[in-house]
N, C-alpha and C positions, 0 to 999 in steps of 0.2 A: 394168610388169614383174611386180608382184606377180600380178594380176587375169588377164596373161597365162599364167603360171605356174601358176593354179589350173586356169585352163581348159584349158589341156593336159593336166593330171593328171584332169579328171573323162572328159575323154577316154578317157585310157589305161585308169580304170577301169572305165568303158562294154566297152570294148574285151576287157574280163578279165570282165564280168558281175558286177563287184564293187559296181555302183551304180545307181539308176534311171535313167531315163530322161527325158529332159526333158518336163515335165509332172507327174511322180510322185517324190513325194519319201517317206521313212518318216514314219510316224506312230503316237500313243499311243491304243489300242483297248482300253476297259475293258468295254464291252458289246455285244453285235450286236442289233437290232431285228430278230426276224424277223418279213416279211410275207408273208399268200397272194398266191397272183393276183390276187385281188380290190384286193390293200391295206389289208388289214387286218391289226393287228397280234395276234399270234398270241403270241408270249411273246418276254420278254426273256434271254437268257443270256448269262452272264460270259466274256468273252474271257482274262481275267488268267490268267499263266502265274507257275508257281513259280520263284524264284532264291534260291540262297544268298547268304547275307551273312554271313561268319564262321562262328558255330555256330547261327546262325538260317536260318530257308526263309519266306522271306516272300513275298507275292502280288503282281506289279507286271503291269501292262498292257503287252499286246503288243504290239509292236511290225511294223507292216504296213507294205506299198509300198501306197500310196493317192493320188489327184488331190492335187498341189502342195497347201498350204497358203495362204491368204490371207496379206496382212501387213493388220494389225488394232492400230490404235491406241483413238482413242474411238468410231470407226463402226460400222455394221453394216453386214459382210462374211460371207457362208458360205462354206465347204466343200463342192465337190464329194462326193457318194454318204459323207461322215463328218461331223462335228462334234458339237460339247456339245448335251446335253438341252435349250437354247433354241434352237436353230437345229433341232431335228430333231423338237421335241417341244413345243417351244414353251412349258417350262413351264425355272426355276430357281428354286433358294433367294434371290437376292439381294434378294427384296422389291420388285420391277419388273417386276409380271404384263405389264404392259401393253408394256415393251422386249420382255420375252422372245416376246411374239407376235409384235412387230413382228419379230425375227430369224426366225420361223418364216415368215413372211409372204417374205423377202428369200429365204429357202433355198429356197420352195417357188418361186418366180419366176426363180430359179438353174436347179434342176435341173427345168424346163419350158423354157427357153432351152436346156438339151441335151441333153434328150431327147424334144422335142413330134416327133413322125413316125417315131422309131427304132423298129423293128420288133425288138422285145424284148419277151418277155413280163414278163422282170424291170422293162423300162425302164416298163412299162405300170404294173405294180403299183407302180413308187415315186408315178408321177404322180397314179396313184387314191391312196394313203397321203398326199400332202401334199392332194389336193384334198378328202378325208372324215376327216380326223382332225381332232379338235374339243381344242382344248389345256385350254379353262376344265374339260372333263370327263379329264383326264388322272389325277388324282389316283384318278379312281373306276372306271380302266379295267382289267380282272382279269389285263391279263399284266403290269400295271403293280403291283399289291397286294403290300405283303411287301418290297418292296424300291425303292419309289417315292424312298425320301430317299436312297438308295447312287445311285440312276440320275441322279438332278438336281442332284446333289451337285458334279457338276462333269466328271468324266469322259466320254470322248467315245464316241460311239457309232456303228456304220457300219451300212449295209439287209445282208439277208441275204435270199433268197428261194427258196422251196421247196428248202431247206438248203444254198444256195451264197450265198457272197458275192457280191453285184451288178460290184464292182469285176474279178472273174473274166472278164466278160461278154466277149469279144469285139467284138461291138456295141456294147456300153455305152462298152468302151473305146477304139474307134473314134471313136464320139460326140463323145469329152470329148476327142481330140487332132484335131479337127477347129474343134471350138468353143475351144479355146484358140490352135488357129495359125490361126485364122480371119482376117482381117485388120480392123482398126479405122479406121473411116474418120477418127476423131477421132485418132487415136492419130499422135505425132510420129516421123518416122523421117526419120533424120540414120545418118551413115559413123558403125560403131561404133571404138570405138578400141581394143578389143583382137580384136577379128577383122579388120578393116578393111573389114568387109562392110556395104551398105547395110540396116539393122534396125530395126524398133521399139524406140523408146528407151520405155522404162517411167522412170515420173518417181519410182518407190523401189523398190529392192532387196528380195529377201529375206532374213529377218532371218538373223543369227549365233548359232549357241548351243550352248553348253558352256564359253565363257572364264570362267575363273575372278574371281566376282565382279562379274561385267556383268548384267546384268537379267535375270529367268531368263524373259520372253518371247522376250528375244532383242536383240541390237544389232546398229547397222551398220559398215559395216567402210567402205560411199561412202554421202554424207546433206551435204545443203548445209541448214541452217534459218535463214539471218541472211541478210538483206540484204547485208551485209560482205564474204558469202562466195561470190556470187552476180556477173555479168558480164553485160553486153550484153542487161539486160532478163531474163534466163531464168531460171526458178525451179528449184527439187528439182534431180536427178540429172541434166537437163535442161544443166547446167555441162559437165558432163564424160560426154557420149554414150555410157553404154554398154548394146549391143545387149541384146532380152530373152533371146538365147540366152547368151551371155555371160555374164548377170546371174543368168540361173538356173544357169551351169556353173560358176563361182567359186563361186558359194555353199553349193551340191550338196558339190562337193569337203570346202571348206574342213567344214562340217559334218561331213562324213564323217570327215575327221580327228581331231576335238574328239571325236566318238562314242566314237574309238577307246580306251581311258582309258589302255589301256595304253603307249600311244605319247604321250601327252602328257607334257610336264612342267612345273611350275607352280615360279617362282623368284620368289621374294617376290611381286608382281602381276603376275607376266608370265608367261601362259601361252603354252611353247612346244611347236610340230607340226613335221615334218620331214616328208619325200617325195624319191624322185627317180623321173626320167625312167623309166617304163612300169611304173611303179606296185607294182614287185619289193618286197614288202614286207620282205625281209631286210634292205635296205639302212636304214630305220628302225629296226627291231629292232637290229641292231647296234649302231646310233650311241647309243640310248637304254640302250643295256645298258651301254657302255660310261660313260655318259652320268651316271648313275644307281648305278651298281655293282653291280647285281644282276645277276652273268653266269649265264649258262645253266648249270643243272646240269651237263649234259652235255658242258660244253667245261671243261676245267682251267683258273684263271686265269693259270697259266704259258701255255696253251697260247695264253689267247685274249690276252695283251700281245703274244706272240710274232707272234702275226694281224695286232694295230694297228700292229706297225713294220713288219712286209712292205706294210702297206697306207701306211705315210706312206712308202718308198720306192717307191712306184709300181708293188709286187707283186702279182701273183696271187696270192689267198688261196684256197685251196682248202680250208682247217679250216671256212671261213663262206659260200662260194661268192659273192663280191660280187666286182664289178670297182672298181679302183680310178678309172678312168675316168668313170664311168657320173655324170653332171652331177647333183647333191643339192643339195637345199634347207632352208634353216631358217628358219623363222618365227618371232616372238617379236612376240603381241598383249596390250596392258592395258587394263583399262576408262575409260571415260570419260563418264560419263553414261549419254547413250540408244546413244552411238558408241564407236568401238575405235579405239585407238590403235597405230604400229605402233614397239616399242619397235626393233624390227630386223629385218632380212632380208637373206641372204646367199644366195646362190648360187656354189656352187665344184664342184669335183670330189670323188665321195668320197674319192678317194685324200689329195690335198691336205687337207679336212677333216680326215682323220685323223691327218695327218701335226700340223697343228696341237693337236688332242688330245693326241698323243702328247708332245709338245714340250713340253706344260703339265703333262701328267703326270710326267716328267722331270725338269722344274724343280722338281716338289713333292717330289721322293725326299728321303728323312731317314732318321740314324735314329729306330728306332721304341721306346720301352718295351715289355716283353714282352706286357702284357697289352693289347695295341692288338692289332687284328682283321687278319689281311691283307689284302692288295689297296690300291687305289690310292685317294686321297680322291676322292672324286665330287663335282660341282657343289653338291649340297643339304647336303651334309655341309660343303664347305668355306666357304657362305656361312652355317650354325649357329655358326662360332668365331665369327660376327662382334656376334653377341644375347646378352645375359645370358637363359640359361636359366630363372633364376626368376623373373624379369619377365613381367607377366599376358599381354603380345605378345611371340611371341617370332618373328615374321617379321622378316626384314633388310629393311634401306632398299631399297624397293622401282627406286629408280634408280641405286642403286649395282648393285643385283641383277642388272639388267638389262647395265650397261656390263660387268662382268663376265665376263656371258655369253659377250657379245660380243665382249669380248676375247678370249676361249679359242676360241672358234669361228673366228675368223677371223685368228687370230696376231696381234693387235695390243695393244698399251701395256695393262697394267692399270689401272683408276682410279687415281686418289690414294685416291678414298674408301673403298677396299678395304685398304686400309696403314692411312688413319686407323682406320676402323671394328676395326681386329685393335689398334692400339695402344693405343684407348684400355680395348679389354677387358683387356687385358697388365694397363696400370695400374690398371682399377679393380678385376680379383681379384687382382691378383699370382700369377698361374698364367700357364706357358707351357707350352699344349697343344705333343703334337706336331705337331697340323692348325694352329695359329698358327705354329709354327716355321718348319716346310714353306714357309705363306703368306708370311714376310717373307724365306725363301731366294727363292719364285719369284719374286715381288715386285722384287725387285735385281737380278734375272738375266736377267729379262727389260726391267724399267725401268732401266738402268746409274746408278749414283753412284759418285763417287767417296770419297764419307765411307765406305760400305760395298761396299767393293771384294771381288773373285771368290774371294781369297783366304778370307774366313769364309764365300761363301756356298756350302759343301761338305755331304754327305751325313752325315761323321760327325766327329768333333774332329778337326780340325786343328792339331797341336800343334807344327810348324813359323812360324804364324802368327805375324809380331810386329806386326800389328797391334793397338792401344793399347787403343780399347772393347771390342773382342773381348778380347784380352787380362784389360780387366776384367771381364768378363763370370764367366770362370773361374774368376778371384781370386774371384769374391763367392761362387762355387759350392761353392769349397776353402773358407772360410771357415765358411757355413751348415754345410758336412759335419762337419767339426771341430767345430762347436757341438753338433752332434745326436749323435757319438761321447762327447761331454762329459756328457750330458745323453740319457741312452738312455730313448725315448718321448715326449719334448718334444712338445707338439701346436703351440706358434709358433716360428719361427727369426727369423732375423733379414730372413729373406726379407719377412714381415709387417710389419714397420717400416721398414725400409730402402731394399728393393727399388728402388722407384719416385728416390728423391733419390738412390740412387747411381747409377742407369742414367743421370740428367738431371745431377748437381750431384757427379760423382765426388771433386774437388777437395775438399771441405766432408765428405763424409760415410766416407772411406775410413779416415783417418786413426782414425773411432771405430769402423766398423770389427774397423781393425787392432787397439786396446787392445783392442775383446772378444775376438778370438782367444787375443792374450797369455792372457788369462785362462782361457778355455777348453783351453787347452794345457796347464796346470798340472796340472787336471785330469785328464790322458788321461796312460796309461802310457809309460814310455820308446819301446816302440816306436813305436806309435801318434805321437809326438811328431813321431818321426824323420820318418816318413812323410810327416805332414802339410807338416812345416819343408819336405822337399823340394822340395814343390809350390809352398810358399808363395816360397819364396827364386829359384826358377828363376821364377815366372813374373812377381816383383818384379825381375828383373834386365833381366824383357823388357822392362818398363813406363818403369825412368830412376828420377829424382829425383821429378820434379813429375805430376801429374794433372790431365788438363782443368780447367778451371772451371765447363764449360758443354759439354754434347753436345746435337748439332744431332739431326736424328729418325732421321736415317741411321746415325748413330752409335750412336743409342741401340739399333735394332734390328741392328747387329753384337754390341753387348750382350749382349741376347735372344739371340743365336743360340751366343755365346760361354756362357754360361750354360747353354743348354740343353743342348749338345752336354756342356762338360765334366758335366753331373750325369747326363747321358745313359751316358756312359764310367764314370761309379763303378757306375751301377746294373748296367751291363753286367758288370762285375765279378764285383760281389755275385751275380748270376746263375750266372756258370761257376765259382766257386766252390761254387754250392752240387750244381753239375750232378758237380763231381770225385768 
C-alpha cells in the first residue's frame, strides 16, 4: 500500500513537471570541470549558490537534475557525467592514493560503456579526459593550483564542455537512458508487486534521505540483511520483488517529500510527510498549517477554523480551495539503523482527516489565562507539556510521540502514555499549564471513565458540579487564594507542599489544610473573610462529611481540572476588574 502510494504520487508529479524522470534524480554540485574538445582540463569553477540562513548568506552547492545516483556502501561504484574528486579526478584527502585511482579507473570504464560510438563532440571530449588525465600529476595541474584542497576535499563535481554542461547534451542524454533501460542478461525479472508488471528486480533500492536522525547517506525504507528474514533460498529485495521502475518511483517521491522542509514534521523521532492524490500541494500546506499552528498570514485564524469545520462536514472550502473528498495521505518514518521504520500510515479522505483534527482540537478547548497566545494547541506544542523543560533532552518519548499522532490523525484512543507522561509533570512541578489542562480534558473525552465523568470535563468552571475530586480540586484552589490575600507576595503556597498528597490522599491532608485557612482568615479583613467563608462553606457542603482515602488517576486528573478551572475564574476576575 505504501510503495504503491508513493508511486502514484511520483506519477502525478512527473505529470505536473514537479520531478525528474526515471533515471535522474537531484543532486549536490560544488564545482564543474571544464574541458576542451580535446579533453583537456581547462579550469575549475565553483557551482555554489548563495542562501540565507537567518541573518547569515552562506555558500551551499547546487542543486542539479543529473544521471540517478549509485547506492554505495563499501564498494566502488561511479556516477554517471558527476561524482567526488576520486571518481572524476582520481585524487582525495582520505590518505588512499591508490582507492582513489582505482575509482577513477571504474568511472572511466562507466562512462566508456555509455558513451563509446555516441556522436557527441561533448561525449568525445569526456572519453579523451578520462583516457589522458594522469591523477598522480593532479596536484601539479594549473587549473587545479589555488584551490586543489577545496576540490578534493569532498564535494562533487560534474564535465562541462566548451561552456555547456555535458548532462544538457541530448545525445549524451539519450545515451544514458538507453544504457540504463538496456536490458541485463544477468539481471532477475519476476511480476513486480506494486505495478504488477513483469520487471527487473534490482536486488537494493535507492537510498532515503532527509529522515530525521537516520544516516545522513541515506536508509532504506525495503532491505532484508539476515538470513531470518529471507524465504525460499532468495537473498536482498529479492524476498519481496519489486520492479526497477517502482524502486526508483517510491523513492524519487518519497525524497522529494523529505526535501521539502516545509511540509515535513519531526515529532519526537518520527518524521512526518503528507501528499494526496494529483499532487495539489495545497492540500499538505493546509494540513501542516493547521498541523503546526503557523496559519498563513493571510487567512484570519477565525477564518481558517471556520475552513476546518466546513471541511470535517464534508464542505467546500473555498477560503483554501481543497476538496474535502480528494483521498490524503500521512506518513510517519523513524530510524532504525541502516533502515526506516514505519511508525504509521493512514489513508483517508481529507475531509474526514480534518474532521478528525477538528474533533481533537475541540476536545482541547479551555479556558485560557490572558497571557496565553491565541489559537489552537498544535501537535509540537502539546507533546512539549509532556518534558521537563530544564532537562538537558527535552524530546518526548519517542513512542508515545508517535501513538499520539496517530491518534489525532485518525480519530482513535489516545495512549495511556500521554495521561501518564502529562501526570507525572503535574506532580513533579506542581504547575498546571493550560496545554496540561486542555490535555487531561481531551484525554477523558475522548478515552470515557467514569471516575472522571463529562460533567468536569468542560471549557470553563463548572460550578453546578457535585462531583467530589472536582469538587476538591476548587477547595484547594479557594484555599491557596486565601493564603496568598493573607500573605500579599508570598513566593510558596500551599500548592508547593501539598498539592500532590491532596490530589492522591485527600482524606489525610484536607483536614491540615483546613487549620491553615482557619488561620489565614484571621488575617484578612472582614470582608475579604466573608468572601472567602462563602466559597468555602458552599463548596464544603457539596463534599459531605468524609473525604476519599485514596483517588484512583482519573480522580486525581478531575482534580487537576477542578483546580484549574476554579483558579482559572479568580484570575478572570482580577482581570475585568482591572479592565472597569
Amino acid at each position: 500500500m505504501i510503495l504503491q502510494a508513493l508511486t502514484r504520487y511520483y506519477e502525478d508529479l512527473l505529470q505536473r513537471g514537479e520531478i525528474a524522470a526515471p533515471g535522474w534524480s537531484p543532486a549536490k554540485i560544488s564545482f564543474a570541470l571544464c574541458l576542451d574538445k580535446d579533453g583537456q582540463v581547462t579550469q575549475v569553477i565553483p557551482t555554489m549558490e548563495e542562501v540565507t540562513m537567518g541573518k547569515k548568506t552562506v555558500l551551499r552547492p547546487q542543486s542539479m537534475i543529473l544521471p540517478s545516483a549509485v547506492k554505495r556502501t563499501v564498494g566502488i561504484a561511479s556516477n554517471f557525467l558527476w561524482d567526488n574528486s576520486a571518481y572524476l579526478l582520481g585524487v582525495d584527502q582520505k590518505g588512499k592514493p591508490e582507492r582513489s585511482r582505482d575509482c577513477f579507473r571504474v568511472a572511466a570504464s562507466l562512462h566508456h560503456a555509455v558513451l563509446d560510438g555516441v556522436d557527441s563532440p561533448a561525449a568525445r571530449a569526456i572519453l579523451a579526459f578520462f583516457d589522458t588525465w594522469q591523477p598522480k600529476k593532479a596536484m601539479e595541474h594549473p587549473a587545479l593550483s589555488g584551490q586543489y584542497e577545496t576540490i578534493s576535499a569532498g564535494g562533487n563535481l560534474l564535465f562541462r564542455v566548451d561552456g555547456r554542461y555535458v548532462h544538457e547534451d541530448a545525445v549524451i542524454r539519450e545515451a544514458w537512458q538507453r544504457y540504463r533501460d538496456g536490458a541485463d542478461e544477468d539481471a532477475v525479472r519476476m511480476q513486480c508487486l506494486v505495478t504488477g508488471r513483469e520487471d527487473e528486480i534490482p536486488a537494493t533500492h535507492p537510498a532515503i534521505k532527509g529522515v530525521r536522525d537516520a544516516q545522513s547517506r541515506g536508509a532504506a525504507l525495503v532491505s532484508f540483511n539476515a538470513p531470518a528474514f529471507c524465504s525460499y533460498g532468495r537473498e536482498q529485495n529479492y524476498n519481496a520483488p519489486v520492479g526497477k521502475y517502482a524502486a526508483f518511483a517510491y523513492t524519487a517521491a518519497l525524497n522529494h517529500l523529505l526535501a521539502d522542509r516545509d511540509n515535513v514534521q519531526v515529532i519526537g523521532n518520527t518524521t512526518i510527510v503528507c501528499w494526496a492524490e494529483g499532487a495539489d500541494p495545497v492540500y499538505p500546506d493546509t494540513f501542516m498549517a493547521f498541523m503546526s499552528g503557523n496559519m498563513p498570514s493571510t487567512i484570519s485564524n477565525n477564518a481558517l477554523r471556520a475552513a476546518l469545520k466546513n471541511l470535517a462536514k464534508g464542505l467546500p472550502c473555498e477560503e483554501l480551495g481543497v476538496d474535502p473528498n480528494r483521498t490524503f495521505y500521512i506518513l510517519g518514518l523513524a530510524p532504525n539503523a541502516a533502515r526506516l521504520s514505519v511508525r504509521f500510515f493512514l489513508r483517508d479522505s481529507f475531509g474526514r482527516l480534518m474532521r478528525n483534527v477538528n474533533d481533537h482540537y475541540e476536545r482541547l478547548e479551555i479556558v485560557k489565562p490572558a497571557y496565553a497566545k491565541p489559537g489552537v494547541l498544535s501537535l509540537w506544542a502539546l507533546l512539549r507539556e509532556t518534558v521537563n523543560l530544564n532537562a538537558k533532552d527535552k524530546s518526548p518519548s519517542p513512542a508515545m510521540a508517535g501513538a499520539t499522532a496517530r491518534a489525532i490523525f485518525s480519530g482513535g484512543l489516545y495512549p495511556a502514555s500521554l495521561l501518564e507522561a502529562i501526570m507525572l509533570r503535574i506532580r513533579a512541578e506542581r504547575d498546571i499549564t493550560w496545554g496540561r489542562a486542555a490535555i487531561i480534558k481531551a484525554y477523558y473525552l475522548k478515552n470515557p471513565y467514569t471516575d472522571c465523568p463529562e460533567e468536569v470535563l468542560t471549557v470553563s468552571l463548572n460550578e453546578a458540579s457535585t462531583n467530589i475530586p472536582y469538587t476538591l480540586g476548587r477547595l484547594f484552589s479557594v484555599y491557596e487564594a486565601a493564603q496568598q490575600a493573607a500573605n500579599p507576595g508570598i513566593n510558596t503556597t500551599i500548592k508547593d507542599k501539598y498539592f500532590n498528597s491532596a490530589a492522591a490522599m485527600p482524606a489525610s491532608i484536607f483536614p491540615v489544610l483546613n487549620n491553615l485557612y482557619q488561620k489565614h482568615l484571621r488575617k484578612l479583613e472582614i470582608g475579604q473573610r466573608v468572601y472567602f467563608d462563602k466559597q468555602v462553606s458552599a463548596l464544603k457542603g457539596a463534599l459531605g462529611e468524609s473525604y476519599p482515602t485514596r483517588m484512583t488517576l482519573a480522580q486525581q486528573g478531575a482534580f487537576d481540572l477542578g483546580y484549574y478551572h476554579q483558579t482559572q475564574k479568580r484570575y478572570t476576575k482580577k482581570e475585568e476588574n482591572k479592565n472597569v
